[in-house]
C-alpha positions in Angstrom: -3.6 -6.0 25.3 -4.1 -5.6 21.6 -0.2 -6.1 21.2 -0.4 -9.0 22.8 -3.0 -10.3 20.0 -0.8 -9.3 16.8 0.8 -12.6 16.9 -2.6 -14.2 15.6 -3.0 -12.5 12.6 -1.2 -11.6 9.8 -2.1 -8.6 7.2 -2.7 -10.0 3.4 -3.4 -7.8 0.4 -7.0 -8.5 -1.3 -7.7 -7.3 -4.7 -11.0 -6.5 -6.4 -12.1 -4.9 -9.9 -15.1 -2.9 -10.4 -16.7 -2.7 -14.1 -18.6 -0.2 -16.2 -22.5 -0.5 -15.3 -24.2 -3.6 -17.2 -26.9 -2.9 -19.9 -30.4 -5.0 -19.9 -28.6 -7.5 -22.8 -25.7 -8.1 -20.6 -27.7 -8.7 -17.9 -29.9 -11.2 -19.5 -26.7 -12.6 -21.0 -25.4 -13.8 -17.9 -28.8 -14.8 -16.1 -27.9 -12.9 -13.4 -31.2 -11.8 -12.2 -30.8 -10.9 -8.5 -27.8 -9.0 -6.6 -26.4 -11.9 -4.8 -23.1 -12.1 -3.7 -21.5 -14.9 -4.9 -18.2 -17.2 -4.6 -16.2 -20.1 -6.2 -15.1 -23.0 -4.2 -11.5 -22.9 -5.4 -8.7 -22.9 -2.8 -7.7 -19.8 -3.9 -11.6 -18.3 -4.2 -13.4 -15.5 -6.0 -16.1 -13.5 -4.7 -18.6 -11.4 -7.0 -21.6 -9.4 -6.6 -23.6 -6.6 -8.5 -23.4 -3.4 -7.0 -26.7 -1.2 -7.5 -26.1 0.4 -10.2 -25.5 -3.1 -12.1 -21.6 -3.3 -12.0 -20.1 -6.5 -11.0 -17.7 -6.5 -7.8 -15.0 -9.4 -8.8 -12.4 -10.1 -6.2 -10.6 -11.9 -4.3 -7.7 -15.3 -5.5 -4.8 -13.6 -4.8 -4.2 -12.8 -1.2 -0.8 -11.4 -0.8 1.3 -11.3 2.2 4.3 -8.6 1.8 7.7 -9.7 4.2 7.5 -8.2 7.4 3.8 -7.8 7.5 4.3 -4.7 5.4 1.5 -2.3 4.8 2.0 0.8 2.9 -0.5 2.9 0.5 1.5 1.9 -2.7 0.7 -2.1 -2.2 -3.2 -1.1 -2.9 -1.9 -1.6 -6.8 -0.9 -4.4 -7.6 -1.6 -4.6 -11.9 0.0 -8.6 -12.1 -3.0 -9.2 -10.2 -5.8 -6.9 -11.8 -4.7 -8.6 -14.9 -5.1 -12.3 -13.5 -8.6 -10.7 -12.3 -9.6 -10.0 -15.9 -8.7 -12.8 -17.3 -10.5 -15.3 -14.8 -13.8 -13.1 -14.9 -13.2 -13.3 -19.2 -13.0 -16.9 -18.2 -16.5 -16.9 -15.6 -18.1 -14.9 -17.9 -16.9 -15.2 -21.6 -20.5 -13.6 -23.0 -19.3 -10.1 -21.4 -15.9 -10.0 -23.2 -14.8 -6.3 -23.6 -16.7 -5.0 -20.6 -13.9 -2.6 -19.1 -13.3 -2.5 -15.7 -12.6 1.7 -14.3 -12.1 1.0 -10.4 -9.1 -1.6 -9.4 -7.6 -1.1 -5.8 -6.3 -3.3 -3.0 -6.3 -3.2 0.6 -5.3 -5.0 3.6 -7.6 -8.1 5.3 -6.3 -9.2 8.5 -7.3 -13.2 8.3 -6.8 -15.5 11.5 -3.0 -16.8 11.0 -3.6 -20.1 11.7 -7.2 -20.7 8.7 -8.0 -24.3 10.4 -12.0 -24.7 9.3 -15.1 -24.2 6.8 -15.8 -21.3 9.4 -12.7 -19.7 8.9 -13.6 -19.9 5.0 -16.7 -18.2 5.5 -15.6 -15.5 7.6 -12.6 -14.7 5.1 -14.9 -14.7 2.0 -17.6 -12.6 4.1 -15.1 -10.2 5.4 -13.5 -9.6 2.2 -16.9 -9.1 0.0 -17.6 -6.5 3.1 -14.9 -4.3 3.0 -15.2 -4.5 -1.0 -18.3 -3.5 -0.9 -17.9 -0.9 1.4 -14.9 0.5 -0.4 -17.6 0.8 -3.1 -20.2 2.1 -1.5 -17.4 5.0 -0.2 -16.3 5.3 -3.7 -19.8 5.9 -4.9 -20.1 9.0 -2.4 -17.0 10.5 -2.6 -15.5 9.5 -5.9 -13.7 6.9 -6.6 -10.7 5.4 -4.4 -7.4 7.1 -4.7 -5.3 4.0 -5.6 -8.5 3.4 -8.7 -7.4 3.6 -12.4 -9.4 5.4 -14.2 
């Protein structure tokens, strides 16, 4: 029956950049007091959060569909896209210029084909800030993600 369902949804690439741990000052810098995870309202949206040990998770604009609905271990790198990712989070947050990001990886979300509603929005910005995150959280406990640049 699951066959039967492939129709419905098509696999996209998601994107995400991890940085160095924030000090007090950079903190403070960016009033970022709590760990909320956050988004943009752009059609082609960002999603952010600090991680716990004060990193920021920035992900998300390009979603990348590959011909065929190809997946394969080598699309989790994608630099065009890590360097778009810098340069709109230099953009969001000019005060933390220079802050290097160590972990950059991609990997596959499997959206709704058919997005037709605010609900869909939410689910795709909610499922994508959870396998992030849990990507993370991984990373944190086993080392980093093969496909992260170090």
């Amino acid at each position: 029956w699951l066959r039967r369902l492939s129709p419905l949804f098509v696999p996209v690439y998601d994107y995400v950049l991890v940085s160095e741990p924030l000090d007090r000052t950079q903190r403070a810098a960016i009033g970022w007091a709590g760990r909320q995870g956050l988004s943009d309202a752009n059609n082609q949206f960002h999603y952010f959060r600090l991680t716990a040990d004060d990193r920021i998770l920035w992900g998300g604009y390009d979603a990348i569909y590959y011909f065929g609905s190809k997946v394969s271990p080598e699309l989790d790198q994608r630099p065009a896209t890590f360097e778009k990712l810098e340069a709109q989070f230099f953009r969001a947050f000019p005060q933390l210029q220079g802050l290097r990001f160590p972990y950059r990886w991609g990997a596959r979300s499997i959206p709704p084909r058919a997005s037709r509603s605010h609900s869909d929005r939410r689910w795709a910005i909610g499922s994508r800030t959870r396998w992030a995150t849990r990507d993370w959280a991984l990373a944190r406990a086993d080392g980093p993600p093969a496909s992260s640049a170090t």
